[in-house]
C-alpha positions as CSV (number, residue, x, y, z in Angstrom):
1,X,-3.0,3.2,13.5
2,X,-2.8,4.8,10.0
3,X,-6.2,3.2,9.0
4,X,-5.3,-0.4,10.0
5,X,-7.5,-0.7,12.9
6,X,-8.2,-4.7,12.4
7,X,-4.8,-5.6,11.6
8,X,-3.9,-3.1,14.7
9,X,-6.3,-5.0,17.3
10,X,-5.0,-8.6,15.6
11,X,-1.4,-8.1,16.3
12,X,-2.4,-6.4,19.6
13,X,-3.5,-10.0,20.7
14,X,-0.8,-11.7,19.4
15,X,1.6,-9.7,21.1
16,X,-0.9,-9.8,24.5
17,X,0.5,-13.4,24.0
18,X,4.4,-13.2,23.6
19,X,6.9,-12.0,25.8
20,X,6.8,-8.2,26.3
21,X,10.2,-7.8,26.0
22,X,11.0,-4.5,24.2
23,X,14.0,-7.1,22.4
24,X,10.7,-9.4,21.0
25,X,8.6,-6.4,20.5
26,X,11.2,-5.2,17.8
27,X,11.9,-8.2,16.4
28,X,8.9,-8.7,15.3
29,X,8.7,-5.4,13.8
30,X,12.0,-5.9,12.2
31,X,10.7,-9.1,10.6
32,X,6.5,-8.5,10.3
33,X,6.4,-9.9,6.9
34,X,7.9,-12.9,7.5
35,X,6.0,-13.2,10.7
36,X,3.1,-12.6,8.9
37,X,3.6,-15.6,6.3
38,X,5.0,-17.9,8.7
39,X,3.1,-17.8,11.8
40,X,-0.2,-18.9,11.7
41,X,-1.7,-17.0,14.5
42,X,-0.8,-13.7,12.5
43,X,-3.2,-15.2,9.4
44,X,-6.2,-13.4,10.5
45,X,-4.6,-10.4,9.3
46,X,-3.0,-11.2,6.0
47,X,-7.3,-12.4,5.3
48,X,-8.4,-9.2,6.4
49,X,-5.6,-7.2,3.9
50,X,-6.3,-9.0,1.1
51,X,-10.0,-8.7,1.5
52,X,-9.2,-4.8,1.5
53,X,-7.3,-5.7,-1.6
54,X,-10.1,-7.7,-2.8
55,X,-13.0,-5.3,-2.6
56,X,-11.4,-2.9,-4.5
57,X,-13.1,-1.9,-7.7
58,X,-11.8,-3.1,-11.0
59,X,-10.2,0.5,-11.9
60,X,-8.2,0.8,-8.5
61,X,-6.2,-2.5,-8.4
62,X,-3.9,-1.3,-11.0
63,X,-3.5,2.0,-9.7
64,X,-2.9,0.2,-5.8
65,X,-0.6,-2.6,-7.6
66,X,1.9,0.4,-9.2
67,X,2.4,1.1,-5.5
68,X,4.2,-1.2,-5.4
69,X,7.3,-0.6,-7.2
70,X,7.7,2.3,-4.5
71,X,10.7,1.3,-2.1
72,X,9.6,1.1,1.4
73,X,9.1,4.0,3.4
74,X,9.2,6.3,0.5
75,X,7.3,9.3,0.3
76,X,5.4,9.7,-3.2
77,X,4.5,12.9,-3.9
78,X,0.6,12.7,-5.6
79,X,1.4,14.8,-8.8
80,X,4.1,12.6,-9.6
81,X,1.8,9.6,-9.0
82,X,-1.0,10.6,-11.0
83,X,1.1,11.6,-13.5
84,X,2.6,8.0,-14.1
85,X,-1.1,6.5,-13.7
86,X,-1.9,8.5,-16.9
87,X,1.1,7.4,-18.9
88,X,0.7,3.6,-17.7
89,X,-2.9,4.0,-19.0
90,X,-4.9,3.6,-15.9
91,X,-6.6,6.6,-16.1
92,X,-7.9,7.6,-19.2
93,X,-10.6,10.4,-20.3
94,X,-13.9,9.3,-19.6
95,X,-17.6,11.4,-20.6
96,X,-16.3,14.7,-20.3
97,X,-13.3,13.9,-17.5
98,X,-9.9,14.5,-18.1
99,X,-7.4,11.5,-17.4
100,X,-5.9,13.6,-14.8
101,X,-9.5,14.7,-12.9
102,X,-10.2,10.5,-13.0
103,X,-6.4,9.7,-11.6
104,X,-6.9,12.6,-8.7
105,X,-10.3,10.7,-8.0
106,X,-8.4,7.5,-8.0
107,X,-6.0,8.7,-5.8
108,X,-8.4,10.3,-3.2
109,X,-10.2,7.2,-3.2
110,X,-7.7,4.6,-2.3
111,X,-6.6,7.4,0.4
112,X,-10.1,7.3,1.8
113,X,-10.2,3.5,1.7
114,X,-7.1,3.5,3.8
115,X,-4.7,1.7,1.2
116,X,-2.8,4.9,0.6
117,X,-1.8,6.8,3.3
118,X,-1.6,10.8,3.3
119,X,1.5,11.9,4.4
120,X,1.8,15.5,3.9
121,X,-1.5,17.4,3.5
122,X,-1.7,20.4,0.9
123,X,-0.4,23.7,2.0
124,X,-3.0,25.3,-0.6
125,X,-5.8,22.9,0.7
126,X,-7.1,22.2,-3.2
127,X,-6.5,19.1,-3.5
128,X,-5.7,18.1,0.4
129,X,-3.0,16.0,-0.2
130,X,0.3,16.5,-1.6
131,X,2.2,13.3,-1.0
132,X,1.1,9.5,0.3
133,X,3.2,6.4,1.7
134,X,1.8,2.8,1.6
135,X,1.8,1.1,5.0
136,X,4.4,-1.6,5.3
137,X,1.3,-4.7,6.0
138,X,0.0,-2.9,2.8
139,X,2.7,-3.1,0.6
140,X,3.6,-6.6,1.2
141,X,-0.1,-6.9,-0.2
142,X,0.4,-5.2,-3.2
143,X,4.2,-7.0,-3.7
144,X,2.2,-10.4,-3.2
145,X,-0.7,-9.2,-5.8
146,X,1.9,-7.5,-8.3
147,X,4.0,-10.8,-8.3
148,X,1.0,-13.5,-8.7
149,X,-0.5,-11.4,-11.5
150,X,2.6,-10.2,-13.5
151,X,1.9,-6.8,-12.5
152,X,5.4,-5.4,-11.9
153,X,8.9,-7.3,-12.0
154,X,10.5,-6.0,-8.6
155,X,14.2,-6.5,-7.6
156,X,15.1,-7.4,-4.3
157,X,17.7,-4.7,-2.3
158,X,21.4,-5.1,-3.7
159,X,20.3,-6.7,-7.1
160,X,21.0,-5.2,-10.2
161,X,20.3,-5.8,-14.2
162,X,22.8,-7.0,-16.0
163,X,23.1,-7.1,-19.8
């Protein structure tokens, strides 16, 4: 359930509800976001994401809102995202820690508070994980967030910059 348990047993009843056509059963994973926005009996669990989103401390929500400029599906590997924390400025030496000991504590902790989730654990077993995905429910949260506060600017699939 990749530490989405509520949101898990939520759509679990909604689906206990619908046809169980394999055909409706992917359609609705093909199109979950929109499902999610447009179908009220799916709004318990857009409340209980952004509560998750919500409770997070003041230092994490930057950290979980860069998350989203990831595409979807992408693995990131956890070097290469604390090492981008610490050039944005989200992590930054504090009483006798090093930016990067703060962003690897960062890290850890939006792993353990399931809004990052490990994807390939650590060979070495230091650190315990070596790369993290964001759950596609998740994501949409931290799209939504990054958007209402001016977070990131994100361009939709096929769109490009032009000068």
């Amino acid at each position: 359930c990749s530490g989405l348990p509520l949101a898990i047993v939520t759509i679990g009843g909604f689906l206990a509800t619908q046809q169980t056509t394999p055909l409706e059963w992917r359609k609705l994973n093909e199109h979950i976001s929109a499902e999610l926005e447009l179908n009220p009996d799916l709004g318990p669990i857009m409340t209980v994401l952004n509560k998750s989103f919500d409770g997070l401390p003041y230092y994490l929500k930057p950290c979980f809102l860069y998350m989203s400029i990831f595409p979807k599906d992408r693995e990131v590997s956890r070097r290469r995202l604390v090492r981008r924390w610490i050039a944005e400025g989200y992590s930054r030496e504090v009483r006798g820690r090093s930016a990067d000991e703060i962003a690897e504590g960062d890290f850890m902790e939006l792993i353990s508070r399931s809004m990052l989730r490990p994807s390939q654990q650590s060979i070495h077993g230091r650190k315990g994980v070596d790369a993290c995905q964001v759950h596609d429910l998740i994501r949409e949260i931290s799209i939504k967030k990054s958007t209402e506060e001016d977070f990131v600017f994100t361009l939709e699939e096929g769109y490009g910059l032009s000068r």
